[in-house]
Biotite code that builds the C-alpha atoms (Angstrom):
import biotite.structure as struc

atoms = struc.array([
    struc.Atom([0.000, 0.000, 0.000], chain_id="A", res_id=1, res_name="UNK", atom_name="CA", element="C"),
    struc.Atom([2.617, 2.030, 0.471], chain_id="A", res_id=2, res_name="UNK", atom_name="CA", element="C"),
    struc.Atom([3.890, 2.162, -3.132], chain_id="A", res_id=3, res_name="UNK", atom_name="CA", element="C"),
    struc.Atom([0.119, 3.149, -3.757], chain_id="A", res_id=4, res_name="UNK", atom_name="CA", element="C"),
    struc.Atom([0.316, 6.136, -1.468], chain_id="A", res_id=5, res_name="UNK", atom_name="CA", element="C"),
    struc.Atom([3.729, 7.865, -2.836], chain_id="A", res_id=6, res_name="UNK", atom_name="CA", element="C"),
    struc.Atom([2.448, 7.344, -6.271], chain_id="A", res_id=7, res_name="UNK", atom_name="CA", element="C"),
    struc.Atom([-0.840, 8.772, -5.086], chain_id="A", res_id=8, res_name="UNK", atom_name="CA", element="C"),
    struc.Atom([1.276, 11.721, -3.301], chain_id="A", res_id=9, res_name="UNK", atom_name="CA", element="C"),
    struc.Atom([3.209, 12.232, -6.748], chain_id="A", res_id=10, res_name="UNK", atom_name="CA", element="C"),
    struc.Atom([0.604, 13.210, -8.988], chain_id="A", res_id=11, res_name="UNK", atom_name="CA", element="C"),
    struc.Atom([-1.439, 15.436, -6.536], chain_id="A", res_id=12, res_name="UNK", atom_name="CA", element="C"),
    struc.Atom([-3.829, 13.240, -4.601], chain_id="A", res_id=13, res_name="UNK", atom_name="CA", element="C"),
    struc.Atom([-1.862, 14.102, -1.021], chain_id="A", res_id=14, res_name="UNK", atom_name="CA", element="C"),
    struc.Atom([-5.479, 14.387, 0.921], chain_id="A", res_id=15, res_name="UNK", atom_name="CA", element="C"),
    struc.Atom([-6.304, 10.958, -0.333], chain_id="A", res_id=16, res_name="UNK", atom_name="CA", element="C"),
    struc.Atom([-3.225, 9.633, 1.222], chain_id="A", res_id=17, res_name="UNK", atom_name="CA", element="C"),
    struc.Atom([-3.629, 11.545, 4.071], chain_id="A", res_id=18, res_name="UNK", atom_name="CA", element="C"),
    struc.Atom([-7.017, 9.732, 4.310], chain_id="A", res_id=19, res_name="UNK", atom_name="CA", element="C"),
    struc.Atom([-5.211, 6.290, 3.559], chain_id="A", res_id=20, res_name="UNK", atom_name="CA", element="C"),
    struc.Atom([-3.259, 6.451, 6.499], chain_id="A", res_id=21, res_name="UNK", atom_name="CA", element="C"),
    struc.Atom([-5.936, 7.141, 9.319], chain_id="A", res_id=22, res_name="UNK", atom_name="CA", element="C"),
    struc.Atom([-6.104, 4.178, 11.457], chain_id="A", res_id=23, res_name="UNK", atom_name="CA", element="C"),
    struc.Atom([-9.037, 2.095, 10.318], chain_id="A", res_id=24, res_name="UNK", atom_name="CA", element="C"),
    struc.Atom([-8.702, 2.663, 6.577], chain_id="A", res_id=25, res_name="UNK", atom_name="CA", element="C"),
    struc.Atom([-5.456, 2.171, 6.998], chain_id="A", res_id=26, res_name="UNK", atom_name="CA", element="C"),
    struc.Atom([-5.872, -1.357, 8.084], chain_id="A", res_id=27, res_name="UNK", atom_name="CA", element="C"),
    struc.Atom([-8.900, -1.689, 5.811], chain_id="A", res_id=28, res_name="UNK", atom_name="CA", element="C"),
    struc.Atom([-6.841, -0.642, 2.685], chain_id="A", res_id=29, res_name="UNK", atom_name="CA", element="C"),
    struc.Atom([-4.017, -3.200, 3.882], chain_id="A", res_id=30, res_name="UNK", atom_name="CA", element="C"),
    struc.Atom([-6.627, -6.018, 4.276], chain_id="A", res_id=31, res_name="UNK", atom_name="CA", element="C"),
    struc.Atom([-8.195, -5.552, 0.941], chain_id="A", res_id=32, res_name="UNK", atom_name="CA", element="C"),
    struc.Atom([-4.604, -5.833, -0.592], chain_id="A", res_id=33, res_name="UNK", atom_name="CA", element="C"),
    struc.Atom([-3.717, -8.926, 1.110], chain_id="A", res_id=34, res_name="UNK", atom_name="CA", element="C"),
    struc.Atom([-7.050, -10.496, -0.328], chain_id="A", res_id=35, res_name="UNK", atom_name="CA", element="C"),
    struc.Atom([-6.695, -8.687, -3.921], chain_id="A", res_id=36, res_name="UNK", atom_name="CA", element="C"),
    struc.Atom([-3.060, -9.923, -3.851], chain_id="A", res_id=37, res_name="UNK", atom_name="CA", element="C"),
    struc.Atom([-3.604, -13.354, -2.938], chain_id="A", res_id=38, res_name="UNK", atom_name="CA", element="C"),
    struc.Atom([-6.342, -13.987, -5.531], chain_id="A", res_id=39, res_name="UNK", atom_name="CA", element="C"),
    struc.Atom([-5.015, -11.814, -8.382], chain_id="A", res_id=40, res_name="UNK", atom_name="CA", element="C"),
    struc.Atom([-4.861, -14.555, -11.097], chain_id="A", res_id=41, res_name="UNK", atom_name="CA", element="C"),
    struc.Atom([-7.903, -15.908, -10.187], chain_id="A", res_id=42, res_name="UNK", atom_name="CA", element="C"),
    struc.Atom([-9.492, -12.330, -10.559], chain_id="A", res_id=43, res_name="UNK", atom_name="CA", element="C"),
    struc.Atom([-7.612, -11.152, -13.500], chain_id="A", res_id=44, res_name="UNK", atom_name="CA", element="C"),
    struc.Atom([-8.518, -14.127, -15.316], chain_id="A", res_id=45, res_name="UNK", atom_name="CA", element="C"),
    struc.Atom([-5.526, -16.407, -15.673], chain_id="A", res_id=46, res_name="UNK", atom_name="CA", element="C"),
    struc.Atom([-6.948, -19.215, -13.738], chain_id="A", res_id=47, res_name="UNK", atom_name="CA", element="C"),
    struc.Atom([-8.626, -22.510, -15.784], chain_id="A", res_id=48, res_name="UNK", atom_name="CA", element="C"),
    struc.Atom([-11.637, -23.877, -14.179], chain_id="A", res_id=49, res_name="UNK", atom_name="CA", element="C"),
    struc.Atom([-9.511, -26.871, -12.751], chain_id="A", res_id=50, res_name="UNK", atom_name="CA", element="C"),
    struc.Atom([-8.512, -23.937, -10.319], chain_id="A", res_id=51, res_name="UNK", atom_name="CA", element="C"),
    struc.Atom([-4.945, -24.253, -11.713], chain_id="A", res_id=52, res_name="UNK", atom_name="CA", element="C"),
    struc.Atom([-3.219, -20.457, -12.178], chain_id="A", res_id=53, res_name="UNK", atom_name="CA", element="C"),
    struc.Atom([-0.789, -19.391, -15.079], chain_id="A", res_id=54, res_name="UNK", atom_name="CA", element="C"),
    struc.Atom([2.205, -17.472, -14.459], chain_id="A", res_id=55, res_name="UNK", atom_name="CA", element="C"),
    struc.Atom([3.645, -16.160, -17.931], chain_id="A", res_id=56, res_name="UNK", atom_name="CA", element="C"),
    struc.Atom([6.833, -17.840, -18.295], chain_id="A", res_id=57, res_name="UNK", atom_name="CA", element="C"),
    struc.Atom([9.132, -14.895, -20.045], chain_id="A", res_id=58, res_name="UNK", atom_name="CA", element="C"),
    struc.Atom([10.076, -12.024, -17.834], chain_id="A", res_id=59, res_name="UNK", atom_name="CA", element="C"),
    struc.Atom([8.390, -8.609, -19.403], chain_id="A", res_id=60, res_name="UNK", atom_name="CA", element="C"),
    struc.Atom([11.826, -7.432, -18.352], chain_id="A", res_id=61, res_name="UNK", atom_name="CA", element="C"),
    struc.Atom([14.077, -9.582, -20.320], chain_id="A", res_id=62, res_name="UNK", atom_name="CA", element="C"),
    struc.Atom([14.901, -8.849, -23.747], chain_id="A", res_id=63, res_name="UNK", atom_name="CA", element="C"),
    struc.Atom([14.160, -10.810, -26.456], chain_id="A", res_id=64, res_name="UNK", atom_name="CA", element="C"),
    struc.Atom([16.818, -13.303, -28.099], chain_id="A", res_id=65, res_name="UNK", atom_name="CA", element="C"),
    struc.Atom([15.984, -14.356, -31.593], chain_id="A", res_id=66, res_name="UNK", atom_name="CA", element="C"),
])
């Protein structure tokens, strides 16, 4: 969440960080991460209905030989 709140801060949404960081949102925000987190593949898609998940094989970082 943290990541979240300086690139929040960096293009101008400071109260909404400032918000993120009271004491029950702030755990609330932190929770709903965990969850999204844990079941992004499943959410985003990626999952077949055998409830196996695919993780793309090639790093988007690597370059390309070939």
């Amino acid at each position: 969440m943290e990541v979240f709140r300086h690139l929040y801060a960096a293009v101008g949404f400071r109260r909404l960080v400032a918000i993120s960081r009271w004491f029950g949102i702030s755990h609330l925000l932190e929770l709903g991460y965990h969850l999204f987190a844990k079941n992004r593949l499943r959410l985003t898609g990626r999952c077949n209905p055998d409830g196996t998940c695919k993780v793309p094989q090639k790093s988007l970082l690597a370059p390309e030989h070939g």
